[in-house]
LUMMAR-160648 format. One record per residue (C-alpha): residue in three letters; z, x, y. Coordinates in pm, whole numbers, plus 32768, in hexadecimal, padded with zeros to 4 digits. Layout:
REM LUMMAR-160648
alaZXY
...
//
This chain:
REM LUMMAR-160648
unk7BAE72D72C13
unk7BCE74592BF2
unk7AF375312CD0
unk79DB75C02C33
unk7A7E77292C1E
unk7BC876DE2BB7
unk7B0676472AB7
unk7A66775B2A44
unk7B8678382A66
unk7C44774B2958
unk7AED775728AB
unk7AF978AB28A1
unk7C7A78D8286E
unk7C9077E3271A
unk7B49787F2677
unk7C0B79B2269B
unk7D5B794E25F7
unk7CA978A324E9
unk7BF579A82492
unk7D147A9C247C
unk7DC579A223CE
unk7CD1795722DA
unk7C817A812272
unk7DFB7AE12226
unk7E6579BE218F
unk7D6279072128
unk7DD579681FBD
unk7F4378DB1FB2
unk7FA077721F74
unk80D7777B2018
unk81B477F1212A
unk818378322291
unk804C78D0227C
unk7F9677C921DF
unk802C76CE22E5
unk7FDC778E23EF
unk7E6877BD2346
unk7E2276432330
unk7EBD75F724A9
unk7DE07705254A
unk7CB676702496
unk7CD5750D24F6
unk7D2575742669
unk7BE476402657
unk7B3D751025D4
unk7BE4740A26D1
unk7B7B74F427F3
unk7A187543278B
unk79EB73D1275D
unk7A7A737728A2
unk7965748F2926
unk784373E4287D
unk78B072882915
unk78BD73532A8B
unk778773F22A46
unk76E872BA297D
unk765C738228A8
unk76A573E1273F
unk759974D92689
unk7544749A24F3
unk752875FE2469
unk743375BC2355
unk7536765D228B
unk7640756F22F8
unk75477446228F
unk74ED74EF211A
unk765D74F32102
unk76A07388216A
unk75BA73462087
unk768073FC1F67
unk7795733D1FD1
unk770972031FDA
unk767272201E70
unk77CA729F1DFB
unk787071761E7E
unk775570721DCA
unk77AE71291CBC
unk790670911C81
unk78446F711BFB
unk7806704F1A90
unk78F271431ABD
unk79DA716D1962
unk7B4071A71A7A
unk7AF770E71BBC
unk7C3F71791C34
unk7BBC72D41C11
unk7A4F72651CD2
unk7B0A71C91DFD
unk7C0F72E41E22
unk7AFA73E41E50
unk7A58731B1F11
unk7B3172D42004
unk7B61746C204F
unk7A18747E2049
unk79E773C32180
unk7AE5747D223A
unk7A0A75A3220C
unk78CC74EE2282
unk7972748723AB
unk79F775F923E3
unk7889767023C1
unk77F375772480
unk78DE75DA25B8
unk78E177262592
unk7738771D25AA
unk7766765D26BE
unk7852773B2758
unk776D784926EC
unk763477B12794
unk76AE76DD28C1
unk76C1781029A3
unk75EE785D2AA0
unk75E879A32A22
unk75FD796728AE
unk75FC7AF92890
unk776D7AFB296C
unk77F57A1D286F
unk77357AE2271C
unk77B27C092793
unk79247B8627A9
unk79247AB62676
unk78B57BFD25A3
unk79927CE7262E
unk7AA97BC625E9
unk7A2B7BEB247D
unk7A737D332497
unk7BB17D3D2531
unk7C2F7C312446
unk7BBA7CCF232C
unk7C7C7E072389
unk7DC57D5323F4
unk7DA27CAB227B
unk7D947DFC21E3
unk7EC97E7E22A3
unk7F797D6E225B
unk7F177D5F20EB
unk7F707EF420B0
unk80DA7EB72184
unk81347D8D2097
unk80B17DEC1F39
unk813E7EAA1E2C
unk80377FA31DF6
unk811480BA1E1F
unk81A880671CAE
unk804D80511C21
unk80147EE41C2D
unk7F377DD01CA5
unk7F437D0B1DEC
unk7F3D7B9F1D2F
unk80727B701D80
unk80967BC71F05
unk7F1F7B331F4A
unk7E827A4A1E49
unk7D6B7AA01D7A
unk7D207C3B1DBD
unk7B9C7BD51D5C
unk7B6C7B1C1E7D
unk7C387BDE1F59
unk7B5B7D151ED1
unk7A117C271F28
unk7A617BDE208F
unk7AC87D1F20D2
unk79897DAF2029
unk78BF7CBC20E7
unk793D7D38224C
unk78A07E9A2217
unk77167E232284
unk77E47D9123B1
unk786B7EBC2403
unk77267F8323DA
unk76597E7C2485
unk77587E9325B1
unk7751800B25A6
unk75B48000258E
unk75BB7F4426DF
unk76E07FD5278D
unk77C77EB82779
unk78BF7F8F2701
unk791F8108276C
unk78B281E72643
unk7A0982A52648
unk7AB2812E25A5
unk7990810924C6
unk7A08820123CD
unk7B9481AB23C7
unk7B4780702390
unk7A5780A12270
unk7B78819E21C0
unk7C52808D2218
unk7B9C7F68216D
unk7B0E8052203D
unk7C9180B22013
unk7CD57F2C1FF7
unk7BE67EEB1F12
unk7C567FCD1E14
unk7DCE7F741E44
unk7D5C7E211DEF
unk7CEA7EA81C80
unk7BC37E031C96
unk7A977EA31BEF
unk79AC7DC21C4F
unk79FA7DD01DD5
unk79FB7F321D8A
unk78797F3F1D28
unk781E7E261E40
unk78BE7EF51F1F
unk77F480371ED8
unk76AF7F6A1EDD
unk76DB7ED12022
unk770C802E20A9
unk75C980A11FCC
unk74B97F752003
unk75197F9F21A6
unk74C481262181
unk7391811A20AC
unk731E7FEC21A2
unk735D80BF22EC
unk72D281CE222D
unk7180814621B8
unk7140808D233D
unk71B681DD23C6
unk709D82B222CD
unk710F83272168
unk7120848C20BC
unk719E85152231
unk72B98607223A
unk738C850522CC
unk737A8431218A
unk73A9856520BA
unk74DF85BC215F
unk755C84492168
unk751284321FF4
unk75CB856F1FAD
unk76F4850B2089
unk771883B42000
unk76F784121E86
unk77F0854C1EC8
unk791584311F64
unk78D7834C1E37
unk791984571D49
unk7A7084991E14
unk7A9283441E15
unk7A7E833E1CAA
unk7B7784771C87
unk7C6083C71D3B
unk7C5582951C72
unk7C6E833E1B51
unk7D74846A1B8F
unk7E5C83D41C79
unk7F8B83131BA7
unk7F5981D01C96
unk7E0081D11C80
unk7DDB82011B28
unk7F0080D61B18
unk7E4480071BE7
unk7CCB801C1B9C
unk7C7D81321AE8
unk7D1C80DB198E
unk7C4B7FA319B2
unk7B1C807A19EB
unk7B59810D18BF
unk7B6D8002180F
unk7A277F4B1861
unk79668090183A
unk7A3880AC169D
unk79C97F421663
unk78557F6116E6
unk784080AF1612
unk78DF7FE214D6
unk7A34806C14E9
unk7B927FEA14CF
unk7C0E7FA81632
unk7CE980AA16AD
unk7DE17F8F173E
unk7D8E7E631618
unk7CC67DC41741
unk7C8D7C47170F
unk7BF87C04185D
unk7A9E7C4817D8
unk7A917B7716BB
unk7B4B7A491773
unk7A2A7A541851
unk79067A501757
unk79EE791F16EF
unk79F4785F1850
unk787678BC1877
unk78177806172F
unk792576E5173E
unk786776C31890
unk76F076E117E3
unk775975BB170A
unk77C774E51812
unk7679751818D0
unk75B974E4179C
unk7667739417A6
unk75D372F418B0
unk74CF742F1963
unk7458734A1A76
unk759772721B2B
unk7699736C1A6A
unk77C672C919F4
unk7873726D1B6A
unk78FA73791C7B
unk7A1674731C1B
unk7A2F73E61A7A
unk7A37751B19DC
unk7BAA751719D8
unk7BA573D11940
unk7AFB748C1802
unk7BB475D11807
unk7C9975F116E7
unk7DCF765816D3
unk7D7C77B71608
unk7CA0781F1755
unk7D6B78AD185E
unk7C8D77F319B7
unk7C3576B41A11
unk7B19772B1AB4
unk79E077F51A13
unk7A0E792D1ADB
unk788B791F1B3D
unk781378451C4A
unk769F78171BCD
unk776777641A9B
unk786376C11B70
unk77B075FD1C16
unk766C75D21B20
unk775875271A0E
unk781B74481B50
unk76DB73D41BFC
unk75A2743B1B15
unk743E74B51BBF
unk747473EA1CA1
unk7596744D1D6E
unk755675A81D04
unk73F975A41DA5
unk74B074F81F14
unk75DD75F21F0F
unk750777371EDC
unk73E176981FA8
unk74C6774420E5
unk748178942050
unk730878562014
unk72F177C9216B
unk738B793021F7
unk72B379E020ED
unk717E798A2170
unk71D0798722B2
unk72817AFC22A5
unk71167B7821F7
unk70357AB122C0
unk70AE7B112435
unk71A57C252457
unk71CF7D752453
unk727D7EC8249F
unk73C67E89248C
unk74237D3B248F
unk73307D3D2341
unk742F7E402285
unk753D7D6222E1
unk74BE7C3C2260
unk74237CC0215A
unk755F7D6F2102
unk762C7C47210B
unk75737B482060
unk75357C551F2D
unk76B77C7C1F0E
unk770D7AFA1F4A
unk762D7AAD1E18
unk76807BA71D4D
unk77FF7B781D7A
unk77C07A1A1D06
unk77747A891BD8
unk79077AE01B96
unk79C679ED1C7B
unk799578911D04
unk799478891E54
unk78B077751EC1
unk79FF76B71F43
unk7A7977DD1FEC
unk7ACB779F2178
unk7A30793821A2
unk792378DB210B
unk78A077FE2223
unk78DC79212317
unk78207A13228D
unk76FD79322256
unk773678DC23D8
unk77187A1E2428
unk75D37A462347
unk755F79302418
unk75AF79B0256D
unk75567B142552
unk73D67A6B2489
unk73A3799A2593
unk74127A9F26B7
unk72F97B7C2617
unk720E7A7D25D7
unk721D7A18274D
unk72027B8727D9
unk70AE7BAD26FB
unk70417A8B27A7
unk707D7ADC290C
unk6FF97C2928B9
unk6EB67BBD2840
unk6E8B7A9A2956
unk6E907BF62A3D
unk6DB87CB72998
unk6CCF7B9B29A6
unk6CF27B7C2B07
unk6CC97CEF2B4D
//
């Protein structure tokens, strides 16, 4: 049997890769990376579960149980679904993820200093997040004006995850887990890989993660003070540079900024500047979707089936909205178990913290739902992470309130 600190060492060491790993690659189906991705995982996975047999111990995150649950109901549902093949494959993934989530919470809370390992696991978010966005901007072709599909997967995604990291790193700045001379690099870094990825939604979630944590620290710190003023000023002055950039640099304009263009000419009733169809084929997936809901609203019509009713003339096999996704796989039903986790953090987040682990969270959660609205993520391996570290940093907070008030009680 491994000693107890080797054992956390190769705890430690595996999170870690996986992480990096994950967040690089976790949107290629092929090639080295992807191996590598899937190895580091399952030896995270072996390891952690060889820790919870030493410690004989293993910790349910209520999260981890709502999305058992989900499973679990998306299984049974292979019994109506229209493509059992379809139900099963997703599935399957699925539990991969619920078994990364349930050992990294474990990992996360098994400490005896759960702060140590909170600490670690965000600045690994952050690190990882960073060594994706090098790696993405040394490998893409964005200096000829084009998309990173091709070098990363879907640029959406990428755009999300990237997006999503920016609470972290404000969170981690707000409590000195980071120095505040890397905080700004790596925000130009990961603002500069979201546009590169030409994705205008990542774009705008990117902008209000950085917005909803100011106004948050700003209304807990006292509003209409000079600070906020100046902060305001500041922040609109760099997104109008952002936006000149965009706009009258050739690459950007390539990249993002004709796209820009040409949601703002079809919202206004104009021609598209660049014959866009990627609007329309989404109002398309979004109602094919609506009418397989409508179908059966309760049970849905079995896990992962939209592809089975996706024709031909419609460019995805998925519905490009996760609310939809999985409402028209697994009806009210599994909807209500899946996004039960984010209720669960809701009311937690509003009921017990604050300062700024209640920016972060808030932050977070505001653009994990509101990406969902483009993209379908809920199979996503990131996904689980940064719902982990919605959980950790929650219940970190929630348990420093408590101590707090059990010695003011005393005093």
């Amino acid at each position: 049997m491994l000693k107890a600190d080797v054992l956390r060492t190769l705890e430690t060491l595996m999170m870690s890769l996986s992480l990096i790993f994950v967040f690089t690659f976790n949107y290629v189906s092929a090639g080295h990376g992807t191996t590598l991705t899937y190895a580091f995982i399952l030896g995270f996975i072996l390891i952690e579960l060889l820790a919870m047999i030493r410690r004989r111990r293993c910790a349910i995150h209520p999260c981890v149980a709502l999305f058992a649950m989900f499973i679990i109901f998306g299984a049974a549902s292979v019994l109506w679904s229209v493509d059992t093949e379809l139900t099963i494959v997703r599935v399957k993934s699925l539990c991969v993820i619920l078994v990364y989530m349930l050992c990294l919470l474990n990992y996360l809370f098994s400490d005896v200093n759960p702060e140590r390992r909170m600490i670690l696991f965000l600045r690994m978010i952050v690190f990882s997040s960073a060594f994706a966005a090098i790696y993405l901007i040394l490998n893409s072709p964005w200096q000829t004006g084009q998309r990173v599909d091709g070098v990363i997967g879907d640029s959406n995604q990428v755009s999300a995850y990237f997006a999503y990291s920016i609470p972290v790193v404000l969170y981690c700045w707000s409590r000195k887990y980071l120095k505040a001379h890397t905080v700004f690099p790596y925000l130009a870094l990961v603002l500069f890989a979201v546009i590169i990825n030409g994705s205008r939604t990542g774009l705008v979630v990117a902008a209000t993660g950085v917005l909803i944590y100011w106004f948050v620290r700003e209304l807990q710190h006292g509003v209409l003070t000079f600070r906020t003023l100046f902060t305001f000023l500041g922040l609109t002055l760099a997104a109008g540079l952002l936006v000149v950039f965009i706009m009258d640099t050739n690459i950007g304009y390539e990249i993002l900024g004709r796209r820009i263009q040409s949601l703002i000419d079809i919202l206004s009733g104009q021609p598209s500047v660049t014959n866009e169809n990627s609007y329309f084929e989404r109002e398309r997936l979004y109602e094919l979707a609506v009418q397989i809901w409508q179908s059966s609203p309760i049970f849905g019509t079995g896990m992962d089936t939209y592809a089975h009713y996706a024709a031909i003339s419609i460019r995805d096999t998925f519905s490009h909205n996760d609310y939809l996704q999985i409402l028209s796989g697994v009806g009210l039903i599994g909807f209500a178990m899946y996004y039960g986790q984010h209720a669960y953090l809701a009311v937690k987040m509003v009921k017990k913290v604050r300062g700024p682990a209640l920016a972060f969270s808030l932050t977070l959660l505001v653009q994990i739902l509101l990406f969902h609205m483009y993209v379908v993520f809920y199979y996503q391996k990131l996904e689980v992470v940064f719902l982990s570290a919605l959980c950790i940093v929650i219940a970190h907070a929630v348990a420093r309130r408590v101590e707090v008030m059990a010695a003011l009680q005393e005093a």
